[in-house]
ZARORO-615138 format. One record per residue: residue number from 1; x, y, z of N, C-alpha, C in turn. Coordinates in steps of 0.2 Angstrom, whole numbers. Layout:
BEGIN
ATOM  nr   n.x   n.y   n.z  ca.x  ca.y  ca.z   c.x   c.y   c.z
ATOM NUM     X     Y     Z     X     Y     Z     X     Y     Z
...
//
This chain:
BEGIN
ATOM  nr   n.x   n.y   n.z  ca.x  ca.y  ca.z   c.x   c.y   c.z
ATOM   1   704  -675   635   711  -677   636   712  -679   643
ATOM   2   719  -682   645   717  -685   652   721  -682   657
ATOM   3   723  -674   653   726  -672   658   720  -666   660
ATOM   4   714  -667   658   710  -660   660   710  -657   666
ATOM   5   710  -660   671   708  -661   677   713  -656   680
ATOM   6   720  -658   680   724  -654   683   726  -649   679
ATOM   7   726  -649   671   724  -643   668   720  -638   670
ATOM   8   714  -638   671   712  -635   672   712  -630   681
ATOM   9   713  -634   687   718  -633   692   724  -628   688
ATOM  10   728  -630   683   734  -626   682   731  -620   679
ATOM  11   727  -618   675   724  -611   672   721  -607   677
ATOM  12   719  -609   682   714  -606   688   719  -605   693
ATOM  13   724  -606   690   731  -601   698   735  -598   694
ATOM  14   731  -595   688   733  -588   685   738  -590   678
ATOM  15   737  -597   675   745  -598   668   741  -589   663
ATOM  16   735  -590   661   732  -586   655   735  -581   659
ATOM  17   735  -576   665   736  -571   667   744  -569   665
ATOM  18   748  -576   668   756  -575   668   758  -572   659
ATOM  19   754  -577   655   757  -577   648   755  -568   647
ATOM  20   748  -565   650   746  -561   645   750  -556   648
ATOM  21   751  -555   654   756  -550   659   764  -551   654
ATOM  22   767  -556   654   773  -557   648   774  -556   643
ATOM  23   770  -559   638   770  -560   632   764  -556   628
ATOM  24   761  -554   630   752  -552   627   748  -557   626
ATOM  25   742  -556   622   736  -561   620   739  -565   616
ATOM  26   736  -572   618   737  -575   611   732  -574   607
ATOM  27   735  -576   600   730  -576   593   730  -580   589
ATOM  28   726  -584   589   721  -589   588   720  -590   579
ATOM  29   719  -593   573   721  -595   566   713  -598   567
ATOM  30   709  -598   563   703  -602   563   704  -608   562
ATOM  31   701  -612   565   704  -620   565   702  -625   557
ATOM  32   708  -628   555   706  -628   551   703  -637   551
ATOM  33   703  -640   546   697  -646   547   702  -652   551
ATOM  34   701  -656   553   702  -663   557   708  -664   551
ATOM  35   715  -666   553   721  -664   550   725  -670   553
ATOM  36   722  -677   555   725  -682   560   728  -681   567
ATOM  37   735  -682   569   737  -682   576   743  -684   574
ATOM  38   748  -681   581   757  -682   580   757  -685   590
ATOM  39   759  -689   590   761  -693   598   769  -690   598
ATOM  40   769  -687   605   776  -686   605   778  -689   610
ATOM  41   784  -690   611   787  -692   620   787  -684   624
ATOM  42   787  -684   629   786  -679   633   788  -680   640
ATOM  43   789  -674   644   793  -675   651   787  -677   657
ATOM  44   780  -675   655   778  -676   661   773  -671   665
ATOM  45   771  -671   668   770  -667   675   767  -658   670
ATOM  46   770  -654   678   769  -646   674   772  -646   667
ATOM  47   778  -647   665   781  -646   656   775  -647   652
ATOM  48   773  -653   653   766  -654   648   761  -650   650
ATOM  49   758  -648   656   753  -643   657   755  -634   654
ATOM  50   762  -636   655   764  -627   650   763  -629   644
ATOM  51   767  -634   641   765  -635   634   758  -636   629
ATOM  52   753  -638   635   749  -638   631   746  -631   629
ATOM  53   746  -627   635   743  -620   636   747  -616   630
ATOM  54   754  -615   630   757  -611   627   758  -614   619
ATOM  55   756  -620   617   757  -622   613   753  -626   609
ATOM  56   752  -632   611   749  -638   609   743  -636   609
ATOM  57   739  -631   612   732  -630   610   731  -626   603
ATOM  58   735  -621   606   734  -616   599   737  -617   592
ATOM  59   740  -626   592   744  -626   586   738  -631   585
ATOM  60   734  -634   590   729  -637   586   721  -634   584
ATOM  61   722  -630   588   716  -625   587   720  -622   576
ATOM  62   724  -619   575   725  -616   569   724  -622   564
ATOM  63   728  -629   567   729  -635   562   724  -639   557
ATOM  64   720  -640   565   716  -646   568   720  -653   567
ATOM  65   726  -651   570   730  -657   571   732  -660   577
ATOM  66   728  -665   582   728  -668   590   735  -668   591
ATOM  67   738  -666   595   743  -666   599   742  -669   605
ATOM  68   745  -678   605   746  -683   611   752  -685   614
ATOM  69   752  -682   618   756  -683   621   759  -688   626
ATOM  70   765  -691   627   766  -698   630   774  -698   633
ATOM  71   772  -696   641   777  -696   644   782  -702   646
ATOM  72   787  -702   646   787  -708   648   798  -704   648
ATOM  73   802  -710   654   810  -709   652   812  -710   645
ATOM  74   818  -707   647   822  -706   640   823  -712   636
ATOM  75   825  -715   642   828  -723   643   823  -727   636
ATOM  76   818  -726   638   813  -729   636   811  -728   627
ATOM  77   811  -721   627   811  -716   622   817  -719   617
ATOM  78   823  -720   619   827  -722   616   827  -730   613
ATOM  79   823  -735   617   824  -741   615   814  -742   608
ATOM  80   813  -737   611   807  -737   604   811  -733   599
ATOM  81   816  -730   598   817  -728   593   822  -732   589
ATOM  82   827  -736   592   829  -740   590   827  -746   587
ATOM  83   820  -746   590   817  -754   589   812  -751   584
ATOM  84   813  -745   580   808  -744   575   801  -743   575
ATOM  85   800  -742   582   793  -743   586   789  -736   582
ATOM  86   780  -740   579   777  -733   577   773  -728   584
ATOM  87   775  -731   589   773  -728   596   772  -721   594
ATOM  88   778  -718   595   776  -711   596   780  -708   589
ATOM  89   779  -703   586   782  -700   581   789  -694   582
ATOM  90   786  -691   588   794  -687   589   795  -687   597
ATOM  91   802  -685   599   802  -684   605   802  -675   605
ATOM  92   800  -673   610   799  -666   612   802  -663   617
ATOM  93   809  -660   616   813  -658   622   817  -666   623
ATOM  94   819  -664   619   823  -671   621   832  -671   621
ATOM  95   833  -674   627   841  -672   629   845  -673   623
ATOM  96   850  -667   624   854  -669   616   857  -672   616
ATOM  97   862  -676   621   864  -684   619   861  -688   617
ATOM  98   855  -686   618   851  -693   617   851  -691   608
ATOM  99   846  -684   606   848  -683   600   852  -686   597
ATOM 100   858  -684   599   865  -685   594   866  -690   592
ATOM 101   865  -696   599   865  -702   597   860  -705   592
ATOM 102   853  -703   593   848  -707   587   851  -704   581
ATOM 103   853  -698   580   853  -695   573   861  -699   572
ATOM 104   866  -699   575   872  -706   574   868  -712   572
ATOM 105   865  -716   576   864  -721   572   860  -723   565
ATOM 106   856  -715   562   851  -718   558   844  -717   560
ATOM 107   842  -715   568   836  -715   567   830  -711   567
ATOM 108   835  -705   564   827  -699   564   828  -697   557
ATOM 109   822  -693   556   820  -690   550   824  -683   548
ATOM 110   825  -680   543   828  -673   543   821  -669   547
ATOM 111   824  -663   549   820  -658   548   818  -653   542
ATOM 112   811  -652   539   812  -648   534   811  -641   535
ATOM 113   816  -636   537   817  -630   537   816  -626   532
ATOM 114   815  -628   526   812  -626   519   805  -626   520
ATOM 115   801  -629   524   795  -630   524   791  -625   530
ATOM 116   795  -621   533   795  -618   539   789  -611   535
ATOM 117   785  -611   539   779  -605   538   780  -600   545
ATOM 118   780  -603   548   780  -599   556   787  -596   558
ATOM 119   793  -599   557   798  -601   561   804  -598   556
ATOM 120   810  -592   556   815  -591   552   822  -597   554
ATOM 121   822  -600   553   826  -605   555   835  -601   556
ATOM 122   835  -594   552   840  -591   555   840  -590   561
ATOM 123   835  -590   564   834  -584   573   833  -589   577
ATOM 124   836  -597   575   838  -603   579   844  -603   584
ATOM 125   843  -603   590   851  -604   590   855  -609   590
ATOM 126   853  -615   593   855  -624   589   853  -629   585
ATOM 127   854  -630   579   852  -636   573   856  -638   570
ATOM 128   854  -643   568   857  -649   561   852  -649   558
ATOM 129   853  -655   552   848  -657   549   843  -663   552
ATOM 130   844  -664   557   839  -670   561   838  -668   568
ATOM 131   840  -661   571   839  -660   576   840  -651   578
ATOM 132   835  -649   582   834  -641   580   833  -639   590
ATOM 133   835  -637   591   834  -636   601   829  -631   602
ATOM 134   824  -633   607   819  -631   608   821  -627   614
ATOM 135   823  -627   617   824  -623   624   830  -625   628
ATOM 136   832  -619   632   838  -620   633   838  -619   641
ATOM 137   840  -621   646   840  -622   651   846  -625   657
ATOM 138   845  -627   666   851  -626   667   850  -632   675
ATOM 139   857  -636   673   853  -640   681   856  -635   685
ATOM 140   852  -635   691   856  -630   695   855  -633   704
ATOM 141   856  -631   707   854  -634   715   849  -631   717
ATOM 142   841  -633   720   840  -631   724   839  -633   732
ATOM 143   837  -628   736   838  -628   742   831  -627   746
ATOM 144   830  -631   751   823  -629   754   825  -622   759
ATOM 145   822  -617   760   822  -611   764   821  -612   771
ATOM 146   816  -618   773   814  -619   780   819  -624   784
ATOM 147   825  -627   780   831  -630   782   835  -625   780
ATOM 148   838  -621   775   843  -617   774   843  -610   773
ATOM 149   846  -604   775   846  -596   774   848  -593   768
ATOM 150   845  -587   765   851  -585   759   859  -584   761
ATOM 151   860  -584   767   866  -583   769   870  -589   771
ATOM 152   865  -593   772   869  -601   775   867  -607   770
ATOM 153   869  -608   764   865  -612   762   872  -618   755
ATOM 154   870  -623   753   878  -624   749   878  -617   743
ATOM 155   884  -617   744   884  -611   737   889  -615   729
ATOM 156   889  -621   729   894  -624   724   891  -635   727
ATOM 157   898  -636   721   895  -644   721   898  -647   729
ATOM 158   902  -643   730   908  -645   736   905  -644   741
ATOM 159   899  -640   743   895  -638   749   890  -644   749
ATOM 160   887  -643   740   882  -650   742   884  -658   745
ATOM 161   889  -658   742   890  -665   743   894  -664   751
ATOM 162   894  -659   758   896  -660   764   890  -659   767
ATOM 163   888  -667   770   882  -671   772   882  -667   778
ATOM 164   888  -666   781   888  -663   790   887  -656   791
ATOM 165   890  -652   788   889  -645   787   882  -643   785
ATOM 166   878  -646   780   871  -647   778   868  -652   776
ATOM 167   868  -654   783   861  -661   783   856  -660   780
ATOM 168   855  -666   777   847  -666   774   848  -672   770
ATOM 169   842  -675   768   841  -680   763   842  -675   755
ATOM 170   845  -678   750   846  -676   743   843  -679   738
ATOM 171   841  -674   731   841  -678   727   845  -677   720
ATOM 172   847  -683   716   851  -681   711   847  -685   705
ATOM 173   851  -684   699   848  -686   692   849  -694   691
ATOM 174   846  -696   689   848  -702   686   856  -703   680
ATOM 175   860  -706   679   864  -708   676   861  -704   668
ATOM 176   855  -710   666   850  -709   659   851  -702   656
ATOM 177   850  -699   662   848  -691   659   854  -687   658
ATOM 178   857  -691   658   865  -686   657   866  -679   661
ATOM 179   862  -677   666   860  -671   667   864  -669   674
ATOM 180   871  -668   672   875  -665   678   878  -669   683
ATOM 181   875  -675   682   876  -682   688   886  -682   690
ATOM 182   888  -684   685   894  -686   684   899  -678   686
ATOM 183   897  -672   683   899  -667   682   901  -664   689
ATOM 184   895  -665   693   893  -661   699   896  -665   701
ATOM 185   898  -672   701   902  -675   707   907  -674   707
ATOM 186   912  -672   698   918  -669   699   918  -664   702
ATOM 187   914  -658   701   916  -650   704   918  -652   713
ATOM 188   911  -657   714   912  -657   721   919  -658   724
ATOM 189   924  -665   721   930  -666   720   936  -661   721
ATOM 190   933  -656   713   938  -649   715   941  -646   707
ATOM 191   937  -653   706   939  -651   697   936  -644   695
ATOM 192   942  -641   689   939  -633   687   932  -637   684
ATOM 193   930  -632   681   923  -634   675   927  -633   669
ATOM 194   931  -628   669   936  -628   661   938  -635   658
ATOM 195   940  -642   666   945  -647   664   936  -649   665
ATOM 196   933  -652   665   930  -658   666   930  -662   661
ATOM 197   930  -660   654   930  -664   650   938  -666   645
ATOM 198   937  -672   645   934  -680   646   934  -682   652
ATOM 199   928  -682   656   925  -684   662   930  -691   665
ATOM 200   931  -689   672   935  -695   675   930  -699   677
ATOM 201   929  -703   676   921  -708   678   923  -711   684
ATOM 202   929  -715   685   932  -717   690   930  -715   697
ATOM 203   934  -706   694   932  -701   701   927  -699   705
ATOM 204   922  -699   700   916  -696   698   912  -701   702
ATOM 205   909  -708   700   909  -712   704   911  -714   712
ATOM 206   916  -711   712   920  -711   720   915  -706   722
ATOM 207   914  -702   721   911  -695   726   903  -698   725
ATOM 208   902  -701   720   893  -702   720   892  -709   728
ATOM 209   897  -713   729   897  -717   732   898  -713   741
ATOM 210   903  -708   739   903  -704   745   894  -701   749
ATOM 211   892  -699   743   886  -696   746   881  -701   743
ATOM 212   880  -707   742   874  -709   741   869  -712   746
ATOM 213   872  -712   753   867  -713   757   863  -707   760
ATOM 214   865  -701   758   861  -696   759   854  -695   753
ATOM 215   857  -698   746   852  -696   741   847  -701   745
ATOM 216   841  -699   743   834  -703   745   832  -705   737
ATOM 217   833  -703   732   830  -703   726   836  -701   719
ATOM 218   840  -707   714   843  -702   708   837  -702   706
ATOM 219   833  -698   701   826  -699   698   826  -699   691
ATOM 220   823  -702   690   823  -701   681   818  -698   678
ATOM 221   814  -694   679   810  -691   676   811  -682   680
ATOM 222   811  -676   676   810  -670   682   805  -670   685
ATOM 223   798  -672   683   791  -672   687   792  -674   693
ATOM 224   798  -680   692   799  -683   701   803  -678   705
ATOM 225   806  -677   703   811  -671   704   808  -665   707
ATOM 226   805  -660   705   799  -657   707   796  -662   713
ATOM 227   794  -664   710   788  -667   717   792  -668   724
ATOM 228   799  -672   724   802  -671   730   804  -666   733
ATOM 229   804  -661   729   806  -655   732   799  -649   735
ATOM 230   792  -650   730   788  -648   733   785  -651   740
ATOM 231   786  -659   739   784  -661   746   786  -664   750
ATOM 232   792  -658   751   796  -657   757   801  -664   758
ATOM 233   802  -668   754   805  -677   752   813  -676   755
ATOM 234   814  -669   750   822  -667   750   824  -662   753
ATOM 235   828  -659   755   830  -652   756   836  -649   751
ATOM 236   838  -654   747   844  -651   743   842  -654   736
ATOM 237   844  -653   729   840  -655   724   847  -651   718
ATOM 238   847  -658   715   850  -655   710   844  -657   702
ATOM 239   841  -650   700   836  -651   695   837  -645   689
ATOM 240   832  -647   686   832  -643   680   829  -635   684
ATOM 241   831  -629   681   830  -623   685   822  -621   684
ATOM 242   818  -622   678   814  -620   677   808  -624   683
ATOM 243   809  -629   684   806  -633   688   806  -628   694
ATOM 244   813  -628   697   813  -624   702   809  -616   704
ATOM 245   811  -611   699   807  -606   696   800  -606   698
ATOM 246   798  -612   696   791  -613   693   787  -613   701
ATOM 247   791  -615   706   788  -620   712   790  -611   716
ATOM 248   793  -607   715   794  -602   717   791  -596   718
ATOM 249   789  -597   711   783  -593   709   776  -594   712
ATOM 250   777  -601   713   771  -604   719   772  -603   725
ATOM 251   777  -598   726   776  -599   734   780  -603   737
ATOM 252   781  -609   734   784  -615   739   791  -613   743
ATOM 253   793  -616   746   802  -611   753   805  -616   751
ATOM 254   806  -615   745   813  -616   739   817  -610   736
ATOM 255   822  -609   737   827  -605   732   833  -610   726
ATOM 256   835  -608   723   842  -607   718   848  -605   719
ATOM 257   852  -609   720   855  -607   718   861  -609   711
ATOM 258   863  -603   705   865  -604   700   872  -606   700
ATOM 259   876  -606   707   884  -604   704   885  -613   701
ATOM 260   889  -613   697   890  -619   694   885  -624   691
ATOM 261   882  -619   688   876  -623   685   877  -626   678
ATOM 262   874  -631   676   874  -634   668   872  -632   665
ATOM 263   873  -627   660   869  -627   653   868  -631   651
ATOM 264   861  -631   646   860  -636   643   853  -635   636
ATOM 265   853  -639   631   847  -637   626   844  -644   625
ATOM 266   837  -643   625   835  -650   624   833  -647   617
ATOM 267   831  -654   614   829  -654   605   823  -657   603
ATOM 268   820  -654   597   815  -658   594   816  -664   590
ATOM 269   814  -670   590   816  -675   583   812  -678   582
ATOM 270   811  -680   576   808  -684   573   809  -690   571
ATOM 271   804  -696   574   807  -704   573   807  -703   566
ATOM 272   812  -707   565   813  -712   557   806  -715   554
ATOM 273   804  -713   547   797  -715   545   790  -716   549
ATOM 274   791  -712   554   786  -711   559   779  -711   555
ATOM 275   772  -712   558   766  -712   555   765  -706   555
ATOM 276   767  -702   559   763  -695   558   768  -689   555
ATOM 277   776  -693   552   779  -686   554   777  -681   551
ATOM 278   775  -679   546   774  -673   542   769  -667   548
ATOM 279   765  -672   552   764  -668   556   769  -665   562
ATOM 280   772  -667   563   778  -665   569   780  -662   565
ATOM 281   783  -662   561   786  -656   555   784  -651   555
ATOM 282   777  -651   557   769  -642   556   772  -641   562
ATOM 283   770  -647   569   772  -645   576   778  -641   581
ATOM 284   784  -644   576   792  -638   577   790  -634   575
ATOM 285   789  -632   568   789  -625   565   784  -621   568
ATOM 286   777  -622   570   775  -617   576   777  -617   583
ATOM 287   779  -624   585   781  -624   593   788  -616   594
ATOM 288   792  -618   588   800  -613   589   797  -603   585
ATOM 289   793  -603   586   791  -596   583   790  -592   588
ATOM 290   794  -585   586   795  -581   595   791  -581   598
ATOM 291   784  -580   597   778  -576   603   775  -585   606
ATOM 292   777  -591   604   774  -596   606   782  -599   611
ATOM 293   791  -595   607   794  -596   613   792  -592   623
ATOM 294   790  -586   617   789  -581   623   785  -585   628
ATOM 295   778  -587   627   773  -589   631   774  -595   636
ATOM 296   779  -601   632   781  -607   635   786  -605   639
ATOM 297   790  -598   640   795  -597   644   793  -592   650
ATOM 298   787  -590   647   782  -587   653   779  -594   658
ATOM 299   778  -597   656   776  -604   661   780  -608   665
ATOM 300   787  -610   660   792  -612   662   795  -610   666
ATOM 301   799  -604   664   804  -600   664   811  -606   661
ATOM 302   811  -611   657   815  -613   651   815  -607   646
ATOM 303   821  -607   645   823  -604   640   823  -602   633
ATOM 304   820  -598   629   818  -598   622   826  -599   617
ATOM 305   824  -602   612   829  -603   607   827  -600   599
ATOM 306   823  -596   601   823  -594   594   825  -586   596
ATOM 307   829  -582   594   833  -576   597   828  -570   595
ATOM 308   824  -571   593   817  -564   593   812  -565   597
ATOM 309   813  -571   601   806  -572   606   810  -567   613
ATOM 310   816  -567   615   817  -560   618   814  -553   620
ATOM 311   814  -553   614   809  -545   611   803  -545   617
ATOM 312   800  -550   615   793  -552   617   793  -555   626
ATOM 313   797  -552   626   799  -555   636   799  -550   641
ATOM 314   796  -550   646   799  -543   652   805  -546   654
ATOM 315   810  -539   656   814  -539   660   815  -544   665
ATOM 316   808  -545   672   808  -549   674   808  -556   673
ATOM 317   807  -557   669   803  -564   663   812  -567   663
ATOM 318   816  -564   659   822  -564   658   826  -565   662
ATOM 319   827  -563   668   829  -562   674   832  -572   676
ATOM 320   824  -574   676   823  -580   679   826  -585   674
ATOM 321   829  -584   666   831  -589   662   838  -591   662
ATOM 322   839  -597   662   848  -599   663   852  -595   655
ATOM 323   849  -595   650   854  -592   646   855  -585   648
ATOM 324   850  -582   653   853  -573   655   860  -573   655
ATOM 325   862  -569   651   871  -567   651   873  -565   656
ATOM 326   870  -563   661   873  -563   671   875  -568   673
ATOM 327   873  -574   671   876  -580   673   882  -585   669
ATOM 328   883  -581   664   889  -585   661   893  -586   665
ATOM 329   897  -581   668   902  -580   670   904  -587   678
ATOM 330   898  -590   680   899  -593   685   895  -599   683
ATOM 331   894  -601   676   890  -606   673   895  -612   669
ATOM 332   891  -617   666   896  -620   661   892  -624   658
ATOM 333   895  -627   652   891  -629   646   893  -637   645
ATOM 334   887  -642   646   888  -649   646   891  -651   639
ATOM 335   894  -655   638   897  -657   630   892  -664   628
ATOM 336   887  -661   624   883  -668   622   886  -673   618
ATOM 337   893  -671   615   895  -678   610   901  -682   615
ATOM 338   901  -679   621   906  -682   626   900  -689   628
ATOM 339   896  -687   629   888  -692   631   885  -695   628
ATOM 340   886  -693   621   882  -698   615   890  -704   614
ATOM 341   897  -702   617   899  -706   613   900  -711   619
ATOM 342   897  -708   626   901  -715   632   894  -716   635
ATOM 343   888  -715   633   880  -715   638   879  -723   638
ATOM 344   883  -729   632   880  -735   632   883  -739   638
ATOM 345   892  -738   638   895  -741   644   893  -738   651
ATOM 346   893  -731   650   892  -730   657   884  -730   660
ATOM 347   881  -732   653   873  -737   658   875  -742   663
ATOM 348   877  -744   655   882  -754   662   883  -752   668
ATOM 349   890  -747   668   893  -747   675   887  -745   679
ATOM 350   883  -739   677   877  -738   682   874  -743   684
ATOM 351   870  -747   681   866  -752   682   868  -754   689
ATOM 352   878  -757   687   881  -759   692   882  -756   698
ATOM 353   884  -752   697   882  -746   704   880  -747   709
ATOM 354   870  -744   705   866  -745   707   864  -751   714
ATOM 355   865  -758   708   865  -766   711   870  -766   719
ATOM 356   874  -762   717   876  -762   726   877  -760   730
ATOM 357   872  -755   730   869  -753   737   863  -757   739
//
């Protein structure tokens, strides 16, 4: 596969040790005969290197059915779905706007939940009939330690977006990913999180204009996201948490912080008449079963969604997840049908945006 290389690099700074310390051993199905292959859209970078370890091996080890993986934006993901493309069969973690929308217009397959061997489809915590959330997770701010203190650092969106107070080059999400972009510009503003929704785009906009000469990067993919923050690109970061966590755990002089963070679930789906689906279909039902949420949230620190992979967690483990219930109270929850219903217009206005700078 062509991510061995660094694969392997990734199992050799301890993934087997982290899982077996959290979660226990895995255990292993004797592999059953060459069973074809399911292509899925995928984020990238580390995600795909936990995924494979904590998942994608041992579902093709039991199956013998290849798991190929194909990164690539959402953007993209979405114009193959719509064009009825047999590219890739399912998207994997994929933003629930985006869900909401394909399964609105007609373009994914149901899920068969009656077909579920591995997985109680009651100890779910998000589903429909065309889309099931595989992890739950939280954009949140990080900060480089060797520019900022735990004591002096921004603590909210209104800190980040004051370029003078704490200088540094930033980075934020692309428009695409729905991931906080708009939201965080209001809080900056002053907006409660209670009122955000239905988003003032206007305003929103105005605050992204005030700070864009400080972003170096809106990124479209997390992998990029990550990488400016590991090499030192940025000093303020607004990302996905697990990414952050992850880079932590490494050592890297980043910290989190949570207040005003975005909840969020990303989903499993299944293209419309896909070549492979019945296999994506094998692939959820093992990916969402507790001891394979446990093991991906030992890598990640993403959030399991199946509510008995908890059990199988340390205390610690737990700790690092955006859904830990310590963080409600300073946290808040994106509205993915606020996003499915305005993501087409407010591409445009981005594009425009963009164009002039």
């Amino acid at each position: 596969m062509k991510s061995r290389v660094s694969r392997r690099r990734f199992l050799d700074s301890g993934v087997r040790l982290a899982v077996a310390a959290s979660v226990g051993p895995f255990v292993f199905r004797r592999r059953a005969a060459a069973a074809g292959r399911v292509v899925l859209r995928t984020f990238g970078g580390k995600v795909d290197e936990a995924m494979r370890v904590a998942v994608w091996d041992p579902f093709t080890k039991a199956s013998g059915i290849e798991v190929v993986p194909y990164p690539m934006p959402l953007a993209k993901f979405r114009a193959l779905a719509e064009a009825r493309s047999a590219e890739v069969d399912m998207g994997a973690n994929t933003l629930d706007s985006v869900a909401l929308s394909l399964q609105r217009k007609g373009f994914l397959e149901p899920i068969n939940y009656k077909a579920f061997t591995h997985t109680n489809p009651e100890h779910l915590a998000k589903r429909n009939e065309y889309m099931v959330a595989s992890s739950a997770y939280s954009y949140a701010m990080a900060y480089s330690t060797e520019s900022f203190s735990p004591t002096k650092h921004p603590r909210n969106w209104t800190e980040f977006w004051d370029t003078k107070v704490f200088p540094g080059p930033r980075t934020l999400p692309d428009l695409q990913l729905a991931a906080g972009l708009l939201e965080f510009a209001l809080l900056a503003d002053g907006v409660p999180p209670s009122k955000l929704y239905p988003l003032d785009v206007d305003r929103a906009f105005g605050m992204l204009t005030r700070i864009r000469s400080s972003v170096k990067k809106f990124y479209e993919t997390g992998a990029i996201a990550e990488q400016l923050v590991a090499t030192k690109d940025v000093v303020l970061a607004s990302i996905s948490d697990g990414r952050v966590v992850r880079l932590m755990d490494n050592k890297a002089p980043v910290a989190i912080e949570r207040t005003q963070q975005q909840r969020m679930y990303d989903y499993h789906v299944i293209l419309k008449d896909s070549p492979n689906r019945e296999n994506a279909q094998k692939l959820i039902d093992y990916d969402l079963q507790p001891d394979r949420q446990a093991a991906l949230a030992a890598l990640t620190a993403y959030g399991p969604t199946n509510k008995q992979a908890f059990k199988a967690m340390r205390p610690e483990l737990v700790r690092k997840i955006a859904s830990n219930p310590e963080y409600d109270a300073t946290s808040f929850e994106a509205n993915p049908e606020w996003w499915a219903d305005n993501i087409q217009k407010l591409s445009e206005r981005w594009t425009q945006w963009r164009l002039q700078g």
